[in-house]
C-alpha positions as CSV (number, residue, x, y, z in Angstrom):
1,X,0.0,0.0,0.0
2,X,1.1,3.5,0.5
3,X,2.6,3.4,3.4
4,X,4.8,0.3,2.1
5,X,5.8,2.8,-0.6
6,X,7.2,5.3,1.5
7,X,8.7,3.4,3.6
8,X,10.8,1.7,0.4
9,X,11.3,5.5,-0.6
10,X,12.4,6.1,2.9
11,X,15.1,3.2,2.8
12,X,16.1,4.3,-0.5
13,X,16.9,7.7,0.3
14,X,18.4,6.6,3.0
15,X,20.5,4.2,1.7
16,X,21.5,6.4,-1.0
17,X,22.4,9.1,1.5
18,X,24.8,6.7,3.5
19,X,26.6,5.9,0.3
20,X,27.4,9.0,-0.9
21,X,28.9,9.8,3.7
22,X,30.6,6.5,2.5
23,X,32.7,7.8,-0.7
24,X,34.3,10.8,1.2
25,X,36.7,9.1,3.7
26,X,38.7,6.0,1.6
27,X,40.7,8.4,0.1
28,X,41.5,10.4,3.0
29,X,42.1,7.6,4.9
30,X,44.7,5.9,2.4
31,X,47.0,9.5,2.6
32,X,46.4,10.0,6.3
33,X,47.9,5.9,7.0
34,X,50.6,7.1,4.5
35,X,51.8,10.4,5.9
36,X,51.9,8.5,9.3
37,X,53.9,5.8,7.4
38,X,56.0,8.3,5.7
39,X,56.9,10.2,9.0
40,X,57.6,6.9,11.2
41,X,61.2,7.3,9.4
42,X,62.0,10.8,10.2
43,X,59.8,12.1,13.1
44,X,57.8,9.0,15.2
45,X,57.1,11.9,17.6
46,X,55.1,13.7,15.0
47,X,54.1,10.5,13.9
48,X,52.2,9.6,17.1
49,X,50.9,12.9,17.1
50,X,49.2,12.4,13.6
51,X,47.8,9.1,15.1
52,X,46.6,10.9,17.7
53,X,44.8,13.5,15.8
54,X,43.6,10.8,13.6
55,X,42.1,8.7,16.4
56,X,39.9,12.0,17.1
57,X,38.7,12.2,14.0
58,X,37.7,8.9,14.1
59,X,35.7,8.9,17.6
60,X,33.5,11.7,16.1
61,X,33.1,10.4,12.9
62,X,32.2,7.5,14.1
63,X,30.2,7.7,17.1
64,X,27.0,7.3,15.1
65,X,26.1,4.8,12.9
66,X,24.7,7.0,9.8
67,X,22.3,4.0,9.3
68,X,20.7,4.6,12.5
69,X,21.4,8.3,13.4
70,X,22.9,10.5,10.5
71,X,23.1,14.0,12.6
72,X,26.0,15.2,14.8
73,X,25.8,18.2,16.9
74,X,27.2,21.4,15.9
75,X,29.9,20.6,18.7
76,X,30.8,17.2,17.4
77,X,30.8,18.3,13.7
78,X,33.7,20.9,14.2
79,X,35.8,18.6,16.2
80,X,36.1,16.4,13.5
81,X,36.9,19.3,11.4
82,X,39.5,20.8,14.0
83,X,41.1,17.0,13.9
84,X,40.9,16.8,10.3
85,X,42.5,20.4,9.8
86,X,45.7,18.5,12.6
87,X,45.7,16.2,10.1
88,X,46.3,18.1,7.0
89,X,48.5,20.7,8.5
90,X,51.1,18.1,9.0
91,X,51.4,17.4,5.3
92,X,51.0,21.1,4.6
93,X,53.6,22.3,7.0
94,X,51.2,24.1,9.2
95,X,50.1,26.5,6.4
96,X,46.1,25.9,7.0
97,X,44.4,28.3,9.8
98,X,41.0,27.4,11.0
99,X,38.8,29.9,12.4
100,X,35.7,29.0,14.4
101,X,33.0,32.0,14.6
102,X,30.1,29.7,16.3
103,X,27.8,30.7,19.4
104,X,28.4,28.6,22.3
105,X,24.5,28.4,22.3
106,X,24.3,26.6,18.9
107,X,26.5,24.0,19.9
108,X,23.9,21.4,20.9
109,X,22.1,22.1,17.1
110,X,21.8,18.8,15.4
111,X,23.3,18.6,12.1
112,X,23.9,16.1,8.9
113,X,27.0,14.2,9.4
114,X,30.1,15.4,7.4
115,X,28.7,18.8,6.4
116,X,31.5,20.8,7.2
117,X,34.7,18.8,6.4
118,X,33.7,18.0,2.8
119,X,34.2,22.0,2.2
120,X,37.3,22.6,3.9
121,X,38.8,19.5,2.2
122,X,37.1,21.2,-1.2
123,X,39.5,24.5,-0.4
124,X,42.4,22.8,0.3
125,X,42.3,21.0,-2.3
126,X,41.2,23.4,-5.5
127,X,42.1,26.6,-3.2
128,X,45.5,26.2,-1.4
129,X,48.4,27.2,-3.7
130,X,51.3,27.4,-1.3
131,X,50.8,30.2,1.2
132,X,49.2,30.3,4.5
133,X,45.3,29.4,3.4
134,X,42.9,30.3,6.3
135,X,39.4,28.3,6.5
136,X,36.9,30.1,8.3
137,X,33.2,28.9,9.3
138,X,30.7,30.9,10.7
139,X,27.6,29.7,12.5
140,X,24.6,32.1,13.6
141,X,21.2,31.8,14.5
142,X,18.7,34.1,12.1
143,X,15.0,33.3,13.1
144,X,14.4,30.1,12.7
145,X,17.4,28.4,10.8
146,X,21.1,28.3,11.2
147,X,23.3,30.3,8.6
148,X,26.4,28.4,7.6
149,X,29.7,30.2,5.9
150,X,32.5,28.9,5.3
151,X,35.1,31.4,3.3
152,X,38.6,31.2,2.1
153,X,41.4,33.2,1.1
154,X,42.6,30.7,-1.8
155,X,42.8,31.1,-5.2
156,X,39.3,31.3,-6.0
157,X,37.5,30.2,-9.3
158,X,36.2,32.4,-12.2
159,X,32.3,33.0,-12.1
160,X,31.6,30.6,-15.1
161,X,32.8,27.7,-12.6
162,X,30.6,28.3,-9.5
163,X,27.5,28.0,-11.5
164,X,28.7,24.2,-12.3
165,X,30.3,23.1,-9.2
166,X,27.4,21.8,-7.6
167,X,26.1,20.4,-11.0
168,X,26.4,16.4,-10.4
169,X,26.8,15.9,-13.7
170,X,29.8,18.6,-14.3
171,X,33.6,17.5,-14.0
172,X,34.0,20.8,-12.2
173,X,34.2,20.3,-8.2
174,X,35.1,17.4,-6.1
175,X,32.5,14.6,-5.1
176,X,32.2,16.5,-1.1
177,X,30.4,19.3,-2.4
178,X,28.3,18.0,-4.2
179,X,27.6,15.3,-1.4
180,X,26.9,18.1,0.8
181,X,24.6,19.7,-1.4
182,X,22.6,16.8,-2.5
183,X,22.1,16.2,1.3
184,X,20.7,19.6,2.4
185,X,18.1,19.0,-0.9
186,X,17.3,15.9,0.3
187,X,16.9,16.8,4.0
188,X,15.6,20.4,4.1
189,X,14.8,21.3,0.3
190,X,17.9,23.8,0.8
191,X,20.7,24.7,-1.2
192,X,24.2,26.0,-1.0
193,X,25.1,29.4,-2.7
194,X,29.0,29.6,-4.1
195,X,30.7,32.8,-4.6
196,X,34.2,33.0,-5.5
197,X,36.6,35.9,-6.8
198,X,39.9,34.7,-8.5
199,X,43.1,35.0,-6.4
200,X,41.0,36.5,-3.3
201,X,39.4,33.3,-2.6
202,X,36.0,31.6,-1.7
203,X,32.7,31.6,0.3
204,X,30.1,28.7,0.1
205,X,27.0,29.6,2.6
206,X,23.6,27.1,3.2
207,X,20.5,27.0,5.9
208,X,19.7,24.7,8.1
209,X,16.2,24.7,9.6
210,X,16.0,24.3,13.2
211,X,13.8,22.1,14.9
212,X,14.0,19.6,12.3
C-alpha cells in the first residue's frame, strides 16, 4: 500500500544518502595511514601525534552509525573538522588556519554528518596554492534556521565555474560538495550558494532549519 511505498522510498533515500557519507573518507584515509607511514622514518614523535589527531577524527566520525542516526551536533561536527585540519596541517607544514565563529549556544544544534569537512577538504584541495590558506566557518542563528559560511582566502574560481560546481553531472568540483549539497536537498529542500573571486578566494553559505 502506500505506506509500504514510502517506507521503500524512505530506505532508499536513506541508503542512498549513507553511500554517498561513505565515498568521502577511503581516500582520506589511504593518505592519512601514509603520511603517518612516511613520518615513522623521520619524526615518530610527530608521527604519534598524527595518530593521535587521527584517532579524534575517528571517535567523532564514528560515534553514530549514519544508518541509525545521521546528525552530529554542531559541537561534534567541528571537532572532527579541527582534527581533520591537525591532520592536514602536517602534510601542509602548518600552512592551514582554522577559524571558528560559532555561538556557544548553537552547539547542541543537530546537524547532517560530514557537512562541514567535505568544504574545507574542497578548499584545500582546488584553493591552497602554497601560502598560508585560512578556513573560516561561521555559524549564527537568524529566526528560525542556522546560517552556515565557510570562506577562504585561496585562489578562488572564475564566475563561469561556480555555476557548475554543484552540478552532479559537471567534471568541475570534487564529489564532497556535491555530497553536501545533495544532502541539504534531500533533508531540508535547501541549497548552498558559491561565490568566489579569483586570487581572493572563496565563500560557500547554506541554511539549516532548526527544529527539524
Amino acid at each position: 500500500g502506500i505506506e509500504d511505498a514510502f517506507d521503500q522510498s524512505t530506505q532508499a533515500k536513506n541508503m542512498e544518502i549513507a553511500f554517498l557519507q561513505a565515498q568521502i573518507a577511503p581516500h582520506f584515509f589511504f593518505n592519512t595511514l601514509n603520511n603517518i607511514y612516511n613520518m615513522m622514518g623521520t619524526s615518530v614523535t610527530k608521527a604519534q601525534a598524527l595518530i593521535l589527531d587521527f584517532c579524534d577524527f575517528l571517535r567523532v566520525k564514528h560515534k553514530f552509525d549514519y544508518r541509525k542516526n545521521p546528525m552530529y551536533s554542531l559541537k561534534e561536527e567541528i571537532e572532527l573538522l579541527q582534527a581533520y585540519i591537525r591532520i592536514e596541517n602536517t602534510r601542509l607544514n602548518g600552512l592551514l588556519e582554522l577559524e571558528i565563529n560559532v555561538d556557544e549556544a548553537l552547539s547542541k544544534v543537530m546537524v547532517p554528518q560530514l557537512v562541514l569537512q567535505p568544504i574545507a577538504e574542497n578548499a584545500i584541495k582546488h584553493g591552497f596554492y602554497g601560502k598560508k590558506l585560512i578556513i573560516s566557518i561561521t555559524c549564527l542563528r537568524k529566526e528560525d534556521k542556522l546560517d552556515v559560511s565557510i570562506t577562504d582566502n585561496g585562489k578562488g574560481m572564475a564566475a563561469s565555474m561556480t555555476t557548475q560546481i554543484l552540478n552532479p553531472n559537471s567534471n568541475i568540483g570534487g564529489i564532497g560538495l556535491k555530497n553536501v549539497n545533495y544532502r541539504l536537498e534531500k533533508y531540508y529542500g535547501t541549497k548552498m550558494t558559491v561565490t568566489s573571486r579569483e586570487n581572493e578566494g572563496t565563500s560557500i553559505t547554506f541554511q539549516i532549519p532548526l527544529g527539524v
